[in-house]
Structures are given as C-alpha cells and as structure tokens.
C-alpha positions in Angstrom: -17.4 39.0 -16.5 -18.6 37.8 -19.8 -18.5 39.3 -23.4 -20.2 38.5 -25.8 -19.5 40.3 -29.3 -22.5 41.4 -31.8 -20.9 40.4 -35.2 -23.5 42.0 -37.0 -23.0 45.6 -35.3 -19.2 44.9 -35.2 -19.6 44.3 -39.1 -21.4 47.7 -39.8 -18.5 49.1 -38.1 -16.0 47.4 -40.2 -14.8 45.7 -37.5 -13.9 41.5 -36.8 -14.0 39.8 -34.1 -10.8 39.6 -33.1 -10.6 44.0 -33.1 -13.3 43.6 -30.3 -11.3 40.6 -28.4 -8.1 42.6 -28.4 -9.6 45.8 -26.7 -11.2 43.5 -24.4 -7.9 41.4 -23.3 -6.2 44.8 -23.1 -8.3 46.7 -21.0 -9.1 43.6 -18.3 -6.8 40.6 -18.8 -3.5 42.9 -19.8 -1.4 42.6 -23.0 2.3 42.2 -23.7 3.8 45.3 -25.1 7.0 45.3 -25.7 9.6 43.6 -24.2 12.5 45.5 -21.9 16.3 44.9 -21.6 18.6 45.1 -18.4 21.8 43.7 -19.2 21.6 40.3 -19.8 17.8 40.3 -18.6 14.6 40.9 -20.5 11.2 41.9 -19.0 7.9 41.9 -20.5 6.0 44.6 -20.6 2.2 44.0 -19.9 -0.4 47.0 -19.9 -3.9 47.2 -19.0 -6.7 49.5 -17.1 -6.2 50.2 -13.1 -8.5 48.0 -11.2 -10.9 50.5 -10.6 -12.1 50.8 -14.1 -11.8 46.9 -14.6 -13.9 46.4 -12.0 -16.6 48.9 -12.7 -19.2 47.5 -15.2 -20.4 50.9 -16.7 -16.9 52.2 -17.4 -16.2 49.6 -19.0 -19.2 50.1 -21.5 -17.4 53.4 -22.1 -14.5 51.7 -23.7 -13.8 53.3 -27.0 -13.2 50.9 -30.2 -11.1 52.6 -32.7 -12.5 51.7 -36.2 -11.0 51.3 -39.8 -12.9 55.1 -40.2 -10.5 56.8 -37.6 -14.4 56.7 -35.6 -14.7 55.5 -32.0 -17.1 53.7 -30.7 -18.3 52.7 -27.1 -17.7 48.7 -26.4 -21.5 48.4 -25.5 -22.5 48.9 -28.8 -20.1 46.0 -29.9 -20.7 43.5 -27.5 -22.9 42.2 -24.5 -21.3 42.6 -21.4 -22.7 41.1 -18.0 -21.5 39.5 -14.9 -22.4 35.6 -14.8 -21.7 32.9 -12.1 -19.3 30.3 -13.4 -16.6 27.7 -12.4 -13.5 29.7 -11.1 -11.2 27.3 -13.3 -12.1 25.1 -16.2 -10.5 21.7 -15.6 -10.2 18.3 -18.4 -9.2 14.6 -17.8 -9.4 12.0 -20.2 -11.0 14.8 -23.3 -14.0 15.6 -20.7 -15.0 17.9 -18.5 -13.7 17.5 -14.5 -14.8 18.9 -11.2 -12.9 18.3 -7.9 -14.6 17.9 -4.8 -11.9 17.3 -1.9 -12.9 15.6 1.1 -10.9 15.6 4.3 -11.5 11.8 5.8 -11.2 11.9 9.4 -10.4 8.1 9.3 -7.5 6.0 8.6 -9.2 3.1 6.7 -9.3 5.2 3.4 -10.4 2.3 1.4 -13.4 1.3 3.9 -14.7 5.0 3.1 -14.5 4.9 -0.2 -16.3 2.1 -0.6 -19.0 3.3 1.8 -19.4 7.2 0.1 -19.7 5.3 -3.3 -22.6 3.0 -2.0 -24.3 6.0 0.0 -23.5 8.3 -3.9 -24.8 5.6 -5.9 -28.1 4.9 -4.2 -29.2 9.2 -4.0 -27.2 10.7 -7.1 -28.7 9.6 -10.6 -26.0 10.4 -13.3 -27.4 11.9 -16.6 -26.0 10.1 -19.6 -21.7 10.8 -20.1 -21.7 11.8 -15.7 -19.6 9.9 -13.8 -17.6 10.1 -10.5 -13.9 8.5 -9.8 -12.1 8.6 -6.6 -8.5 10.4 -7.0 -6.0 10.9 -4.2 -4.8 8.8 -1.6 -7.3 6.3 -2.5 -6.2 5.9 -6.0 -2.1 5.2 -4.6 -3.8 2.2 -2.5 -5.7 1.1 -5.1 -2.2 0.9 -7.4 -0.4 -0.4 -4.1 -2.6 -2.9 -4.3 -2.3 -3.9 -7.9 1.7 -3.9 -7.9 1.3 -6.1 -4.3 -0.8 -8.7 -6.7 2.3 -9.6 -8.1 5.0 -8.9 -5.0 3.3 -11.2 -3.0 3.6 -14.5 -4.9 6.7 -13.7 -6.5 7.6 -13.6 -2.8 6.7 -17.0 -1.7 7.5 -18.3 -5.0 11.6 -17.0 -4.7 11.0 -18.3 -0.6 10.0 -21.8 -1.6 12.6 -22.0 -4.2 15.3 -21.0 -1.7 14.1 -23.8 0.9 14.0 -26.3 -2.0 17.4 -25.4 -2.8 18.5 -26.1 0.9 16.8 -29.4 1.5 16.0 -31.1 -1.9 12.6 -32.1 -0.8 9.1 -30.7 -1.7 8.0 -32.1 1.6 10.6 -30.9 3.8 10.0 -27.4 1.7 5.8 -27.9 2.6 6.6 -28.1 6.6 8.7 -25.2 6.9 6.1 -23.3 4.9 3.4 -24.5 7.6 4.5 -21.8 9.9 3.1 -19.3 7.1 -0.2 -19.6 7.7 0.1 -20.4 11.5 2.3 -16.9 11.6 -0.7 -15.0 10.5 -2.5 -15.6 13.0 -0.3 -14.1 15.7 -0.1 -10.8 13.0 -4.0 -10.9 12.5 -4.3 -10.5 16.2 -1.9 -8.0 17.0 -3.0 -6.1 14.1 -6.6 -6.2 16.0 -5.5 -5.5 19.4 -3.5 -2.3 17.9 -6.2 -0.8 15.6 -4.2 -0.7 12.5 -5.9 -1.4 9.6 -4.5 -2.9 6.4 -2.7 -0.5 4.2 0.6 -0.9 2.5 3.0 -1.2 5.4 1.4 -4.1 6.8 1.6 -5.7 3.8 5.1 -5.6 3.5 5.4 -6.4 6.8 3.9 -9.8 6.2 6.2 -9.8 3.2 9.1 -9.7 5.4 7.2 -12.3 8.2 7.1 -15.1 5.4 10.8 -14.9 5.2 11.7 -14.8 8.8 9.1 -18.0 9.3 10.9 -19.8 6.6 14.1 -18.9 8.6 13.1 -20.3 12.0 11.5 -23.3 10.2 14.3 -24.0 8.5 16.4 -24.2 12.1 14.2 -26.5 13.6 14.0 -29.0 10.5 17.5 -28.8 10.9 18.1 -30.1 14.5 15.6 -32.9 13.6 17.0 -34.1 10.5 20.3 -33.8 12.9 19.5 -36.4 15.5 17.3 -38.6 12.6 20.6 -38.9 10.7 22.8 -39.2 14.1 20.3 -42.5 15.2 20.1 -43.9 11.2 24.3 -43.6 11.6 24.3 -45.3 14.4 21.5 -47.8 13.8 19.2 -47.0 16.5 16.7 -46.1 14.4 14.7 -49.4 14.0 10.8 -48.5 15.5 8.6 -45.7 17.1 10.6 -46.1 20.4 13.8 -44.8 18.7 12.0 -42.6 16.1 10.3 -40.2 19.4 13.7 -40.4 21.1 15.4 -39.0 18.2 12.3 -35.9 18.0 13.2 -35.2 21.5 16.5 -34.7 21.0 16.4 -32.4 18.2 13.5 -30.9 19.1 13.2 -30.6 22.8 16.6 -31.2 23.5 17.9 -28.1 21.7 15.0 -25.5 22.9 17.3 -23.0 24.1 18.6 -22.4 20.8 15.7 -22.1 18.7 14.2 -19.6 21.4 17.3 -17.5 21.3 16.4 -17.2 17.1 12.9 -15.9 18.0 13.8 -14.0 20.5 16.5 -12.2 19.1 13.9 -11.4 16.2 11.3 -10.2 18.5 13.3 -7.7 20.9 15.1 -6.5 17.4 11.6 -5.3 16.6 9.6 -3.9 19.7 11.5 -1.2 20.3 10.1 0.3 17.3 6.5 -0.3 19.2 7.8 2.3 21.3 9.0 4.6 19.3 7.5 8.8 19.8 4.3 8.5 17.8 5.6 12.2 16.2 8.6 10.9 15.2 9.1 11.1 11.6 8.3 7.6 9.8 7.0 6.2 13.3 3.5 4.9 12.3 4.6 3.1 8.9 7.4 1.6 11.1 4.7 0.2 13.5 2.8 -1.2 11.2 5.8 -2.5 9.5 6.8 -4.5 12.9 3.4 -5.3 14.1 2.6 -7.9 12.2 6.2 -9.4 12.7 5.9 -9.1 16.0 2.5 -11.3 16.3 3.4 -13.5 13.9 6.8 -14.9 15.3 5.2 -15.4 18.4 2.5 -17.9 17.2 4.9 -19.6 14.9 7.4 -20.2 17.3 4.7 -21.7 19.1 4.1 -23.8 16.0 8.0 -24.7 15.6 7.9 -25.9 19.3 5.1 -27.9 19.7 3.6 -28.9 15.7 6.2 -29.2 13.8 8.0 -32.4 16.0 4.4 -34.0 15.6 4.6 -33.6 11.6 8.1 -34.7 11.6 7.3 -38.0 13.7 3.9 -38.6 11.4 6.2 -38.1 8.1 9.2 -40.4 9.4 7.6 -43.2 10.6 6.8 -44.3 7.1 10.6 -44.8 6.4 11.3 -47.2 9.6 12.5 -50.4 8.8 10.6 -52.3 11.4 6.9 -51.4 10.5 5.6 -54.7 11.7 6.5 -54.1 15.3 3.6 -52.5 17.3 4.0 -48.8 18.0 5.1 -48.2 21.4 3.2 -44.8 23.0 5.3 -42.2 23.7 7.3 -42.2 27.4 9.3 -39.3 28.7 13.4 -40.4 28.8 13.2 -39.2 32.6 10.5 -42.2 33.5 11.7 -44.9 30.7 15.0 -44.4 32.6 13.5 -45.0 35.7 11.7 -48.2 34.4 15.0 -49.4 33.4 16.9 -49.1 36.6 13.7 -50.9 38.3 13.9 -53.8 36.0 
C-alpha cells in the first residue's frame, strides 16, 4: 500500500509532510505511545487501527487529519493512496541494490553447477549497464576453501620436505621419499572414481594428511636400505654391482614383512570409517576424508616395494669403488647359492 502526499494541498491546509506521515504510520504501521512499568520491567506501548480498517482501502481514505485550524480533513484529499506490486523486502550489498534467488542443487558437485548455470546465464540474460549476478552460499565457502587451501597445501609439503631433510641430510634421499607423492595419487584418484565423490574440501585434506603418511612409509624403506648399504660398506663387501643388489635385497626384500605391517596397520586404521552408517553424523566428510588415504597407500606401498629398490640401486652404483669391473645382471641368492655348491 503506497502513499504518496500532495504537498501542495497539504500546504493549503497548513500542513508538512511529516503531519501526513505520522497519521499514516499511526493508523497502519503502529506507533509507540508511551512506555509501561512492571517492576523492574518496561513495555512499550504501540497503537494503531484494527486490521479491518488497515486493510480496507476506502476507510482508510476516511482518515481524518487534524489541522493547525482545529479542521479535519479526509487523508484522500492529502495524499494518493493505491495498492502497487513491489519487492516484499528491500535488500543492499556493497551500496547497491540486491535480489536473492535461491536455488536448491540436487547435486553434490556444487562447483561443476555453478560454473554450468553461469555459462547457460551468460549466453540468454543480457545485463543492462550497473546489472550483475554473483553466486553466494555454499558456493562462495568452496570458493574461500579453495583460496585458504592455495596456501595449506605447499606450506604442507614445504614443512614435509624440510622434516625428511632434517632426518637424512640429503636432498636426494629427501627427492625419493617424496616419489611416493605423486605415485600415491594415483591409488586416491581411483578410489575417488570408483566411489563417486567429487573433490570438495574433505578430500583435500585428506590428500593433505596422504602426503605425510607417504613420507612416513618412504622414510622406513630408505631406512632398511641405507641399513644393509652401510652394514656391507662396514664390512667391505661393498666393492661392485654383485654386492650392491645383494645389499637391496636385504633391506628391501629381506625385511618385507615389516614394511607391510606399516601399511597395513594404516589401511585397516582407516576402512572402518568406509563402513561407517551413511546417517551417522559426520559420516560422509569422514569418507571422503579416508578415501583418498585409503587409495593412495595402497599404490605407494606398491611403489615402496617394487620402485624405490630400483632407484636406490640406480643412485648407489655411482659411489662403488670398483666401476671398472663389468656389471654383473642380477641373480636371485636362492640360484647364485646353488651355482656355488655346483662349482
């Protein structure tokens, strides 16, 4: 319901603007009184007409303005009153003007959507000159997620590689045990597939927390291989390519059951939380959360097992003494053993 004074017949009348307004708010919107007091309590009191009259349009034209004169005089003949279709709430962001349209996505890739509404918006809507649409909501938490993970992520592997560096005092050392980063995310890529779950915020912090557990179970098998290479070099049987794979086999295959006990006391730690109620409270960021530690182990255990005693090898063999003497290829200790008890 709008009003819209006459200045010029509220002027003949002696009247201002404001005369008009306060009839108006106290006959529809209500007015504050006076003020009542119950003990230690205070109540305001707020008059205005019953809602029948506020709701009929030609009793209100029958409102009676009292004027400087002691004269009364109907509100029609003050102002224009009409009803007119409008916004129920006037809304401002940023100094301007703002309209909310809420949408209920029936997906969980929020950030897919978005970006296909805006395409679909931007090729049918023309925006007149100061129009423009923004996406609020859930979508504009990713899209900070997003920013603050930016800087998370290679603080992250910046404080990992420092921590390695400080445990083995070698960049290269520090660059194998990283090599299960990359090979990780593979394993997480695929589960992450196989499971449907899109990338949101809880799978990126649970590659967060994969990085670190790779750099653990790196760090165990560089550990048993720098082992037996220091256990030959002390006992001097480290002279060629013969001695150099039988000290790899030793820390590496020799010592298998250990290094799967790591892993595998990682992975069963986390797939109970695969199986956790789906409407249990906190169940599908905790799923997402494990997923991709769950794939990634896997594949870079697989990595630890069978790559990383082929880097090793390909990295040692520069410091052997004896690099004159042809390379010997690689025999299992099982058959040289039983080429020495035929000879």
């Amino acid at each position: 319901m709008d009003f819209t004074v006459n200045r010029e017949a509220a002027a003949r009348y002696g009247l201002k603007v404001g005369d008009v307004n306060d009839i108006i708010e106290s006959a529809i919107g209500g007015k504050n009184i006076t003020t009542t007091v119950e003990g230690r309590e205070r109540y305001p009191v707020n008059t205005r007409y019953a809602r029948d009259f506020r709701e009929d349009l030609d009793a209100l034209k029958r409102v009676l303005v009292p004027t400087p004169t002691g004269a009364q005089v109907p509100i029609s003949m003050l102002a224009d009153i009409q009803h007119k279709t409008g916004p129920p709430s006037v809304r401002s962001e940023n100094g301007k003007l703002v309209g909310f349209v809420f949408v209920d996505v029936t997906t969980s890739d929020i950030d897919g959507y978005v970006r296909k509404a805006s395409q679909l918006l931007g090729q049918r809507i023309h925006y007149p000159p100061g129009y423009y649409i923004e996406w609020a909501g859930q979508f504009q938490y990713l899209q900070a997620a997003k920013e603050r993970l930016k800087i998370v992520i290679p603080f992250t592997l910046l404080i990992i590689f420092v921590l390695i560096y400080i445990n083995t005092r070698s960049v290269v050392k520090t660059g194998i045990v990283l090599l299960a980063v990359p090979f990780s995310l593979v394993g997480a890529f695929w589960l992450l597939w196989l499971l449907g779950y899109n990338m949101s915020v809880a799978v990126w912090v649970g590659l967060i927390a994969l990085a670190g557990l790779d750099a653990e179970t790196g760090v165990v098998m560089l550990l048993y291989l720098d082992h037996a290479w220091d256990k030959f070099c002390g006992e001097g049987r480290m002279r060629n390519m013969r001695d150099l794979y039988d000290a790899v086999i030793e820390g590496a295959v020799g010592r298998v059951r250990p290094k799967i006990m790591t892993v595998c006391a990682i992975l069963f730690g986390l797939l109970p939380i695969m199986w956790s109620p789906a409407l249990q409270a906190g169940a599908d960021v905790m799923k997402r959360i494990a997923a991709p530690m769950i794939g990634g182990i896997v594949t870079s255990g697989i990595l630890e097992l069978l790559i990383y005693p082929v880097i090793y090898v390909i990295w040692r063999k520069r410091e052997l003494p004896d690099q004159t003497e042809e390379e010997v290829p690689f025999i299992p200790p099982e058959i040289w053993t039983g080429l020495k008890s035929r000879s």
